[in-house]
N, CA, C and O atoms as a DFTB+ gen file, in Angstrom:
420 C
 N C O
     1  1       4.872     -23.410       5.266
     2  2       5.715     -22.354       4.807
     3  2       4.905     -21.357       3.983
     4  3       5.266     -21.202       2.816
     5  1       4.072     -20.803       4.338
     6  2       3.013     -19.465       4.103
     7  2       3.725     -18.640       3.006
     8  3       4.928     -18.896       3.060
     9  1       3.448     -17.765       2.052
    10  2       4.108     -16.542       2.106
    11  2       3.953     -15.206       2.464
    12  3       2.849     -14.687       2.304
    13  1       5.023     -14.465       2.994
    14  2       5.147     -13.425       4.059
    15  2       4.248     -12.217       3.879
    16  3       3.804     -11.896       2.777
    17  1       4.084     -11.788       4.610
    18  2       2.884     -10.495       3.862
    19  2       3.412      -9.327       2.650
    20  3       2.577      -8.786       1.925
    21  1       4.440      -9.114       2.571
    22  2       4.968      -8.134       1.213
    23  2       5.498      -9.169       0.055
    24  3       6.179      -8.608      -0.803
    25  1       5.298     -10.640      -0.130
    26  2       5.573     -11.594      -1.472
    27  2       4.082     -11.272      -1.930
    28  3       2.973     -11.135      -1.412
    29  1       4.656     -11.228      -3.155
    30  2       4.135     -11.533      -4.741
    31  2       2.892     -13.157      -4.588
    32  3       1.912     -13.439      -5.278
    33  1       3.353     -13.708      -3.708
    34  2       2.647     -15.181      -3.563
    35  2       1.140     -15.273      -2.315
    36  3       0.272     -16.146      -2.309
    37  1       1.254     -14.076      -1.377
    38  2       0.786     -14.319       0.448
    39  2      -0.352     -14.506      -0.614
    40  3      -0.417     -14.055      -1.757
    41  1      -1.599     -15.631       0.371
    42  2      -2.435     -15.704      -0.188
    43  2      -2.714     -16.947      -1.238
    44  3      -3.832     -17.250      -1.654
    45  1      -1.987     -17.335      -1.441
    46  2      -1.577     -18.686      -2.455
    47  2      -1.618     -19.949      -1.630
    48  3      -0.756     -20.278      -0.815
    49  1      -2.697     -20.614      -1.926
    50  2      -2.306     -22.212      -0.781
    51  2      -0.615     -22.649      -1.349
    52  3      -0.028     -22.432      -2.409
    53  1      -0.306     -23.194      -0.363
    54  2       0.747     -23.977      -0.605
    55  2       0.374     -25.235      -0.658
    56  3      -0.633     -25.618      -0.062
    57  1       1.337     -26.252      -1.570
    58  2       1.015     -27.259      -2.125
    59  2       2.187     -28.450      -2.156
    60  3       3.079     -28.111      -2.934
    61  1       2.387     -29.456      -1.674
    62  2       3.100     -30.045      -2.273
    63  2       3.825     -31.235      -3.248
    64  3       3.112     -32.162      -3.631
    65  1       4.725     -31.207      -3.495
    66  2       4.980     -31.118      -5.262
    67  2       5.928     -32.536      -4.855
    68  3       6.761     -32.489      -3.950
    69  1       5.590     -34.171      -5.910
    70  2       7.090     -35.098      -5.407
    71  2       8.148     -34.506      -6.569
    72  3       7.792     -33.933      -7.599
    73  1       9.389     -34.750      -6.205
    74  2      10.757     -34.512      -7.270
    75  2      10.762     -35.985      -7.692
    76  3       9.945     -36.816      -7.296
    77  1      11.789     -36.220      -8.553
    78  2      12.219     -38.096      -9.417
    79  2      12.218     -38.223      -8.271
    80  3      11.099     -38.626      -7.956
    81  1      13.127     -38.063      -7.022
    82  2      13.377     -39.031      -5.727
    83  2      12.375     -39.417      -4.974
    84  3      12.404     -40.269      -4.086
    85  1      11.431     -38.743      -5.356
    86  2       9.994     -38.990      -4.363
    87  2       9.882     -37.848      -2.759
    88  3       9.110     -37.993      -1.811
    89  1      10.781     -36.938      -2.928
    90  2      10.921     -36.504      -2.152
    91  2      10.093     -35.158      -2.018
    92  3      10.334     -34.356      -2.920
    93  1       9.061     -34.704      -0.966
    94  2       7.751     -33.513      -1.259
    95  2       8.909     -32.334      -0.961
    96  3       9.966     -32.405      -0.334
    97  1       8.257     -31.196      -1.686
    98  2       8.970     -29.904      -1.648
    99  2       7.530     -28.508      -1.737
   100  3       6.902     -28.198      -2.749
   101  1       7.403     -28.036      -0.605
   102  2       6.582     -27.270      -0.859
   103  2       6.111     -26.394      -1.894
   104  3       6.948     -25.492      -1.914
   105  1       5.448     -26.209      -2.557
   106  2       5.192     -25.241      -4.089
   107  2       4.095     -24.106      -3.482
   108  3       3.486     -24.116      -2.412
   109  1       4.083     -23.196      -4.506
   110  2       3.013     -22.613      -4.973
   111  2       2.582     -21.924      -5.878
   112  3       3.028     -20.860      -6.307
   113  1       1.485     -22.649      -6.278
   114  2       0.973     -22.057      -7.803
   115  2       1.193     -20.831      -8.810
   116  3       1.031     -19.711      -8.325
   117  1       1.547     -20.927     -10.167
   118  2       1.705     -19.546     -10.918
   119  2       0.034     -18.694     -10.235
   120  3      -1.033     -19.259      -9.998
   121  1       0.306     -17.535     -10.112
   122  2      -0.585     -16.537      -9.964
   123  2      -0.779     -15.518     -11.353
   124  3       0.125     -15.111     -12.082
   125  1      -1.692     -15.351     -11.426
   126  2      -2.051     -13.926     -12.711
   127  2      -2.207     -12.902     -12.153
   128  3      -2.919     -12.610     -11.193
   129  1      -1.197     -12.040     -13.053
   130  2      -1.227     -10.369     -12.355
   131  2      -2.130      -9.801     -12.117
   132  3      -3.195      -9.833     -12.733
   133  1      -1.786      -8.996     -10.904
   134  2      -3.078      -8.300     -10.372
   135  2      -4.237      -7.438     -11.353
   136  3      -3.702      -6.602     -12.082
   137  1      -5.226      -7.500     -11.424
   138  2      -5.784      -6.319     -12.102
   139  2      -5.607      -4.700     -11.212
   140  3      -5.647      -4.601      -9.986
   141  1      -5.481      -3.958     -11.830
   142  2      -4.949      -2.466     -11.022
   143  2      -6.379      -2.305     -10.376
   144  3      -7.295      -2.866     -10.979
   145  1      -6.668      -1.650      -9.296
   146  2      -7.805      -0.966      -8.477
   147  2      -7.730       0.139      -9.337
   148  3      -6.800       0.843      -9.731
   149  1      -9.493       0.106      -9.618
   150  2      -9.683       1.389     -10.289
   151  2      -9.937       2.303      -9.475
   152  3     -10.551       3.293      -9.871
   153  1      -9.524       2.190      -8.136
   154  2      -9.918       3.456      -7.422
   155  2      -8.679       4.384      -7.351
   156  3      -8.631       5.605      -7.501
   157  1      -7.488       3.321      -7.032
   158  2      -6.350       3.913      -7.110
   159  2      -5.829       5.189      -8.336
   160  3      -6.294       5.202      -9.476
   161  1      -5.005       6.001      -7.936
   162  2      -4.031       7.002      -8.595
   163  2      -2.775       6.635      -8.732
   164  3      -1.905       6.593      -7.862
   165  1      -2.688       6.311     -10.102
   166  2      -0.682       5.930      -9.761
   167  2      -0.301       7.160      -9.762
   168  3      -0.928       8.211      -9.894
   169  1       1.320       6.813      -9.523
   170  2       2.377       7.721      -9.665
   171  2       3.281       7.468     -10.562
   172  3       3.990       6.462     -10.545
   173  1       3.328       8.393     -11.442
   174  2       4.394       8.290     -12.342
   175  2       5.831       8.711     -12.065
   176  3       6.175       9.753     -11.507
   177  1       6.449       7.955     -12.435
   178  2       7.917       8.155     -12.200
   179  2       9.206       8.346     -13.327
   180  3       9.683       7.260     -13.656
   181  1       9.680       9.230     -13.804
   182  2      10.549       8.977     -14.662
   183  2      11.971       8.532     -14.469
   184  3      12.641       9.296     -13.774
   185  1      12.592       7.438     -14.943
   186  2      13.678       6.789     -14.678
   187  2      14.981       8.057     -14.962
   188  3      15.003       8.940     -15.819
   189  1      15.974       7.734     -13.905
   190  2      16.992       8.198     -14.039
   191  2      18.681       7.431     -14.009
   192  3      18.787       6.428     -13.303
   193  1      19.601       7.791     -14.564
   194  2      20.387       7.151     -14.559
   195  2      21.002       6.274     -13.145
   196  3      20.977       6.935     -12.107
   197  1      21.411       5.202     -13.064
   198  2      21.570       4.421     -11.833
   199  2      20.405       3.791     -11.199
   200  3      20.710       2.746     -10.625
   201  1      19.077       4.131     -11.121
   202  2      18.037       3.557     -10.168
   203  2      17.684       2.464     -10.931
   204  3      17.424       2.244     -12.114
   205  1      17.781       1.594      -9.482
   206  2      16.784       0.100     -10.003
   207  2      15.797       0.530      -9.420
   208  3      15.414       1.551      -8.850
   209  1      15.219      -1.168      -9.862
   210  2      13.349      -1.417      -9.321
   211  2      13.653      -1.546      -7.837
   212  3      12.962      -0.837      -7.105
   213  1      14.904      -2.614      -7.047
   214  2      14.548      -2.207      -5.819
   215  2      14.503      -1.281      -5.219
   216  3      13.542      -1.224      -4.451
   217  1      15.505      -0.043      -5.224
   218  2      15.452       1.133      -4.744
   219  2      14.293       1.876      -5.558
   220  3      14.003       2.740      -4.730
   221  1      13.712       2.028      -6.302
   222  2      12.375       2.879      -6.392
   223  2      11.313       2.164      -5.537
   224  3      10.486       2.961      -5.093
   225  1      11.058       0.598      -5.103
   226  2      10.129       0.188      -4.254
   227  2      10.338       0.352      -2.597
   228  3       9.572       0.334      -1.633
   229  1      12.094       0.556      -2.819
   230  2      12.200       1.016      -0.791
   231  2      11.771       2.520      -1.248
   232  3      10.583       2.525      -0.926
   233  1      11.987       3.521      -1.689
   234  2      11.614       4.822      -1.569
   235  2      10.091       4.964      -1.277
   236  3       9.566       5.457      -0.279
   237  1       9.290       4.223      -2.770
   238  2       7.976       4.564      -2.717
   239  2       7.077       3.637      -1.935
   240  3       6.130       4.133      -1.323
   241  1       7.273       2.426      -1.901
   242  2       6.759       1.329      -1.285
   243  2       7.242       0.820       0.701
   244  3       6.737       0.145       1.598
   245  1       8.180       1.461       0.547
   246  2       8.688       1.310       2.013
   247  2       9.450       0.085       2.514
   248  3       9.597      -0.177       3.708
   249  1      10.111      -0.935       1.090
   250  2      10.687      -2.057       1.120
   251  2      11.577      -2.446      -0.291
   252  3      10.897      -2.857      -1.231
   253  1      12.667      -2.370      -0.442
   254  2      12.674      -3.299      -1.446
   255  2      12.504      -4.393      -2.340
   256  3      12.585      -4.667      -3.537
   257  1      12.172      -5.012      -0.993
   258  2      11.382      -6.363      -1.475
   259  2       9.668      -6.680      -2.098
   260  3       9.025      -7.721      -2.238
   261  1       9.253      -4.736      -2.455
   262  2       7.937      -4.968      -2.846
   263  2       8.184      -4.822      -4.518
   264  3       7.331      -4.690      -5.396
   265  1       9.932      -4.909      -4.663
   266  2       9.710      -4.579      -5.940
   267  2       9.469      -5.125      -7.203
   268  3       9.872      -4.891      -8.342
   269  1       8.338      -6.293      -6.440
   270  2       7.365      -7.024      -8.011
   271  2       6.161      -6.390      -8.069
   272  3       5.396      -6.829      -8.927
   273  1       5.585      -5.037      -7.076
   274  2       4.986      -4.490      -7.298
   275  2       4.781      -3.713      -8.598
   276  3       3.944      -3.729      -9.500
   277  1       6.211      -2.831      -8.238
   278  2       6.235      -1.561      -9.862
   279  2       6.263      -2.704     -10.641
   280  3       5.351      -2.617     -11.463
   281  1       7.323      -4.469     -10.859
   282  2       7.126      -4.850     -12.415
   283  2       5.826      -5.204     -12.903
   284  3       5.564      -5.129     -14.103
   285  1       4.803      -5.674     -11.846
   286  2       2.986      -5.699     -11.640
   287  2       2.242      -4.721     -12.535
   288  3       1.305      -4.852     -13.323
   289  1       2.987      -3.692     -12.139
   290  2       2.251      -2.714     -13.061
   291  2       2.781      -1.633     -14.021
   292  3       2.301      -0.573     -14.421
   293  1       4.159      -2.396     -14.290
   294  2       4.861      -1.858     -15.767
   295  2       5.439      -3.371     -16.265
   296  3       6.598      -3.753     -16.428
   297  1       3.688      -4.323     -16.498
   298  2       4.396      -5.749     -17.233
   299  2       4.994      -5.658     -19.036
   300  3       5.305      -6.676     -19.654
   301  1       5.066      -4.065     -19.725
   302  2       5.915      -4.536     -20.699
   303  2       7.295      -3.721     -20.407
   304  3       7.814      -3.203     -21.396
   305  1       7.879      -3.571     -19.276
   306  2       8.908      -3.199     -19.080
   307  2       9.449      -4.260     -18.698
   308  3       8.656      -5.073     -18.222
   309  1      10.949      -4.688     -18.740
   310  2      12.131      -5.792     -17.861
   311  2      12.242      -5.069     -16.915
   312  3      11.983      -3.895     -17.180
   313  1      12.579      -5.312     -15.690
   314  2      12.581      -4.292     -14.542
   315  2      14.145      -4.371     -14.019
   316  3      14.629      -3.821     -13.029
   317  1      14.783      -5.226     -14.990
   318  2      16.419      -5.338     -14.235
   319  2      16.974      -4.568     -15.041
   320  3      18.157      -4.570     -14.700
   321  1      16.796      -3.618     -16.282
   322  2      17.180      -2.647     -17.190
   323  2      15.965      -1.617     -17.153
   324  3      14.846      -1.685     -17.662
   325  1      16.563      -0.661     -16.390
   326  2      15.705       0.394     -16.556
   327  2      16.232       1.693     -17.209
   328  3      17.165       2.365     -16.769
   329  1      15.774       1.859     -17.908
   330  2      16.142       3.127     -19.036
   331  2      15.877       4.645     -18.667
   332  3      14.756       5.153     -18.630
   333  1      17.127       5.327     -18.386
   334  2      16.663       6.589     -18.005
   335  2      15.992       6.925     -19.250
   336  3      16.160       6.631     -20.434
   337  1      15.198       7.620     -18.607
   338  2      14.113       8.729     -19.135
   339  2      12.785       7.929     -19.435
   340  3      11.711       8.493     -19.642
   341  1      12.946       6.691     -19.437
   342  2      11.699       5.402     -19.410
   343  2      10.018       6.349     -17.986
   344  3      10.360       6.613     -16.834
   345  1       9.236       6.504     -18.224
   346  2       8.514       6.506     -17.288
   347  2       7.363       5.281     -17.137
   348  3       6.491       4.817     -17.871
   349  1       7.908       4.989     -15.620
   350  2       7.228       4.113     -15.271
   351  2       5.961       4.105     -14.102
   352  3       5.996       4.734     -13.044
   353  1       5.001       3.357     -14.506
   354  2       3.856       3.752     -13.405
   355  2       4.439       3.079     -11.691
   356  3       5.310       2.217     -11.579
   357  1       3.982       3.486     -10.961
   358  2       4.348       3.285      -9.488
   359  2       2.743       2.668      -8.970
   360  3       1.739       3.323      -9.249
   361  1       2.663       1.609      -8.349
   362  2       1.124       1.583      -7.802
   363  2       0.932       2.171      -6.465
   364  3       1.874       2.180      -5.673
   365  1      -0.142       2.630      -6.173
   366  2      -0.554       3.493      -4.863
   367  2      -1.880       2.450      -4.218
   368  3      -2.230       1.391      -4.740
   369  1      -2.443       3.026      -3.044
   370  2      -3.489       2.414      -2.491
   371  2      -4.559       3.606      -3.122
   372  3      -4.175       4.600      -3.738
   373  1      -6.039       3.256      -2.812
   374  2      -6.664       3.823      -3.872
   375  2      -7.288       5.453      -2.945
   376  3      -7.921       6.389      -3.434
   377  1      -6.892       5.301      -1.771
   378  2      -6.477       6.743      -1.256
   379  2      -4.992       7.508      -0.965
   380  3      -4.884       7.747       0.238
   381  1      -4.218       7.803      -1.486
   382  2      -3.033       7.641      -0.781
   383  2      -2.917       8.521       0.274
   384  3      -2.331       8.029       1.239
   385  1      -3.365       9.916       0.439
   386  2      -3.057      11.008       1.367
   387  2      -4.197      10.294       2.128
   388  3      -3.743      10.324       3.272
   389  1      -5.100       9.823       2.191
   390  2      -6.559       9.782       2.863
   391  2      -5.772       9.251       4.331
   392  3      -5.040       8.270       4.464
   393  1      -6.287      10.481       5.593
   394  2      -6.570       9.586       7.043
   395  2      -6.893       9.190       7.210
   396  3      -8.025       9.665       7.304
   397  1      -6.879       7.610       7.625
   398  2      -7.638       7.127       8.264
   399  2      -8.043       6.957      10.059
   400  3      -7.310       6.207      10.703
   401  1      -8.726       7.376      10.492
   402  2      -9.024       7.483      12.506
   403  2      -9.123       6.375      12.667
   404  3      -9.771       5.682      11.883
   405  1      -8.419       5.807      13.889
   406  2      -7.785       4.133      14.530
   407  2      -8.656       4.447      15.843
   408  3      -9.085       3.501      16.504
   409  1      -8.877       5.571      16.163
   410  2      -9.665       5.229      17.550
   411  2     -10.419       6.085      17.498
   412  3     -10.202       6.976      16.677
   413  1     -11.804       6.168      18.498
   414  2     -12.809       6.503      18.463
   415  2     -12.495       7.843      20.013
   416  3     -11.897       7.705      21.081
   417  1     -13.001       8.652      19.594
   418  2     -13.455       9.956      21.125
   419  2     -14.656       9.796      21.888
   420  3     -14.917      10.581      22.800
């Protein structure tokens, strides 16, 4: 049971763990937050009334479910209370506009 390529975990051996019953249950290990790419440019975002973390990670990230990304890299914010007018960093890849060419001429 892997984890999926947009979890917080992909990349993590899986392990497993007995309960009192003796019974195995797959685990996987606490991880330590990412260090940010210093190549990257965030994006700043200022909070507005109504938006959560998932809907700012489907807008900017292209999923809701990336949204342990933004709490990754706003770890002294709670990300289930977000405070309008709060600005929060957004993470990017460390080109974001950059083309990249998939095939050769």
């Amino acid at each position: 049971m892997p984890a999926g390529p947009r979890s917080r975990y992909r990349g993590l051996p899986v392990g497993l763990a007995r309960d009192a019953a003796g019974a195995a249950h797959a685990t996987i290990p606490a991880r330590r937050t990412p260090v940010p790419d210093p190549q990257a440019t965030p994006y700043f975002h200022t909070i507005v009334a109504g938006e959560t973390i998932e809907a700012l990670a489907a807008s900017y990230l292209g999923s809701s479910a990336s949204w342990w990304m933004i709490a990754d890299a706003n770890p002294t914010a709670f990300p289930a209370v977000l405070q309008p007018g709060t600005t929060i960093v957004v993470p990017t890849e460390a080109a974001p506009g950059r083309v990249r060419r998939t095939r050769s001429f």
